[in-house]
C-alpha positions as CSV (number, residue, x, y, z in Angstrom):
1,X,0.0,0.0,0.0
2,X,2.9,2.5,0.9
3,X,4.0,2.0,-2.5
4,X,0.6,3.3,-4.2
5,X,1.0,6.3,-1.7
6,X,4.3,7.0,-3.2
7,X,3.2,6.6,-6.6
8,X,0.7,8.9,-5.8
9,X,2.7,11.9,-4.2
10,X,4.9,10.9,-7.5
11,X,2.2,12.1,-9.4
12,X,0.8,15.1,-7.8
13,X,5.0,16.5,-7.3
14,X,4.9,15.9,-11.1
15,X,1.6,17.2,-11.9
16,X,2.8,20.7,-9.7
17,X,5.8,20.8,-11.8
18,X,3.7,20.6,-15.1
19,X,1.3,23.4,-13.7
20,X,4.2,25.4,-13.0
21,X,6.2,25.2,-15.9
22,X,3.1,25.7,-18.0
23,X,2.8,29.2,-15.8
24,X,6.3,30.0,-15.9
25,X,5.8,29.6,-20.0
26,X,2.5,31.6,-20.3
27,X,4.5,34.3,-18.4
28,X,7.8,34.6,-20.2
29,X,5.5,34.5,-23.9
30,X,2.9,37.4,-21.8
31,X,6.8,39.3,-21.4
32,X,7.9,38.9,-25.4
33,X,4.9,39.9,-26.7
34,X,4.4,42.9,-24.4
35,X,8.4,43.7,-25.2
36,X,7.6,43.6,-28.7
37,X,4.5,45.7,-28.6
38,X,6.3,48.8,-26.6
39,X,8.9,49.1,-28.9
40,X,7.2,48.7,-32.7
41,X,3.6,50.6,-32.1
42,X,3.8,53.7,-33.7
43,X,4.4,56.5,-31.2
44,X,4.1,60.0,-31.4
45,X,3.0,60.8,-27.4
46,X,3.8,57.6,-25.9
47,X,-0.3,57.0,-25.2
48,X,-0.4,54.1,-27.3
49,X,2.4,52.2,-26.2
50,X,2.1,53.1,-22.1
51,X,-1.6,51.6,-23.2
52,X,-0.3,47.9,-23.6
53,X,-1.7,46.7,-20.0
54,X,-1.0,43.5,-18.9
55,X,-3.9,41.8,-16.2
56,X,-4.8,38.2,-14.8
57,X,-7.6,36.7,-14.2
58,X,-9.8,39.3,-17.0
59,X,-8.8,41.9,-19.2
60,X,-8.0,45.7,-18.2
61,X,-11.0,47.2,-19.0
62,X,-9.4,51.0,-18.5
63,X,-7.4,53.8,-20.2
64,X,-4.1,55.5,-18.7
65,X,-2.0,58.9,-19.8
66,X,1.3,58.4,-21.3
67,X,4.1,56.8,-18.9
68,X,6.2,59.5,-20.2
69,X,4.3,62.2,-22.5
70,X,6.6,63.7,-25.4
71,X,5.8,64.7,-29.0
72,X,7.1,63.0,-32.1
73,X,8.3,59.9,-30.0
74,X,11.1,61.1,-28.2
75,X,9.6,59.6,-24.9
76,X,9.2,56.0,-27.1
77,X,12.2,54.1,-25.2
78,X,11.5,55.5,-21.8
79,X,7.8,54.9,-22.0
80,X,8.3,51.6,-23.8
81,X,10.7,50.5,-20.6
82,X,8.1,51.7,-18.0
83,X,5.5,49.9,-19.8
84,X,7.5,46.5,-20.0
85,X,8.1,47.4,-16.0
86,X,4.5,47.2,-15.5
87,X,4.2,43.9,-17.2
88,X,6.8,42.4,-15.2
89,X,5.2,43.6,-12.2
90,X,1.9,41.9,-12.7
91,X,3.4,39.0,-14.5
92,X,5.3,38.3,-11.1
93,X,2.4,37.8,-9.4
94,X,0.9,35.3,-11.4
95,X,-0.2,31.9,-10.4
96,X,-0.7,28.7,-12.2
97,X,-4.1,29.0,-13.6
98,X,-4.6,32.5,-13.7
99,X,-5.0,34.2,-17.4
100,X,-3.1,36.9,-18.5
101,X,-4.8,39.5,-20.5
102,X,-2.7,42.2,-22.8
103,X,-5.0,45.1,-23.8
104,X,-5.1,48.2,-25.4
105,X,-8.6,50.2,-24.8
106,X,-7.6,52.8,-26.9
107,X,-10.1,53.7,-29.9
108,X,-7.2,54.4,-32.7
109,X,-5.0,51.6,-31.4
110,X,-6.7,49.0,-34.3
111,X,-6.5,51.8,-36.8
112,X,-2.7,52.0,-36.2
113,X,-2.6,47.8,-36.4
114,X,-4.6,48.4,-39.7
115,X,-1.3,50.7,-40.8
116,X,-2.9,54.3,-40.2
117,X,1.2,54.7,-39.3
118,X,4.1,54.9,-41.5
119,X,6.2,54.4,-38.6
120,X,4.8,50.7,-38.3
121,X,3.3,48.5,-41.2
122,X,0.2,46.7,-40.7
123,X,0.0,44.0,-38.1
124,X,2.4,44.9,-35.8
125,X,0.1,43.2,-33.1
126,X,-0.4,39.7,-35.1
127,X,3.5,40.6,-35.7
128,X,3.9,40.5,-31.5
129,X,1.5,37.3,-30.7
130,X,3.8,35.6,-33.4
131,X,6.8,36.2,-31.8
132,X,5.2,35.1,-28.7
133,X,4.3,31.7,-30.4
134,X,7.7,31.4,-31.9
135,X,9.3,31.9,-28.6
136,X,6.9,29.5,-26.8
137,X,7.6,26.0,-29.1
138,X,11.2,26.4,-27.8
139,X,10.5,25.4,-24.6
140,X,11.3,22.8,-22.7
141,X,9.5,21.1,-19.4
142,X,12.6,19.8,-17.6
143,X,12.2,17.2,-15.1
């Protein structure tokens, strides 16, 4: 009977593991694609960028000013670094289970994905989740 027992904490150690790992994935792809989006969406203020907001459990419903307002994007890098910051942050406190959401409530922010920019082509946001996905099929579940 021990031996069952064993076999079963085996299981449940592994199946933690798995859960975990999964997690630890779903948070390093949540930090590539938000990476990507803070540095290629068009900028000119900053508010579209500092708008990538990254949530758990449901998405961010809200809008928020520029993390650094400028003109012509000369706030892009530090407002692009304060809005990966942010991501971190949440990301950090993410459990296995919990979605991640990565909005943008912004009203213009599909026009821009749709290539209203010539700083960015069309589908820098598809561009973003692909890099995620890329990113994701190199992992590996040691153990």
């Amino acid at each position: 009977m021990a031996s069952l027992l064993d076999l079963a904490a085996s299981l449940e150690r592994k199946a933690k593991s798995i859960d975990e790992a999964a997690s630890k994935l779903a948070v390093e792809t949540a930090q590539t694609i938000v990476g990507d989006l803070a540095f290629k969406t068009p900028v000119d203020t900053s508010q579209a960028l500092s708008n990538w907001i990254v949530t758990l459990d449901s998405p961010s419903t809200g809008k928020i000013k520029p993390h650094f307002p400028g003109e012509g994007g000369s706030t892009q890098k530090s407002s692009a670094a304060e809005t990966i910051n942010q991501a971190r942050a949440v990301l950090a406190a993410k459990k296995p289970g919990q979605k991640i959401y990565i909005t943008n409530n912004l009203p213009y922010i599909r026009r821009l994905n749709d290539g209203y920019s010539k700083q960015a082509p069309a589908g820098f946001v598809e561009r973003a989740v692909l890099i995620g996905r890329k990113m994701r099929k190199n992992f590996k579940i040691k153990g």
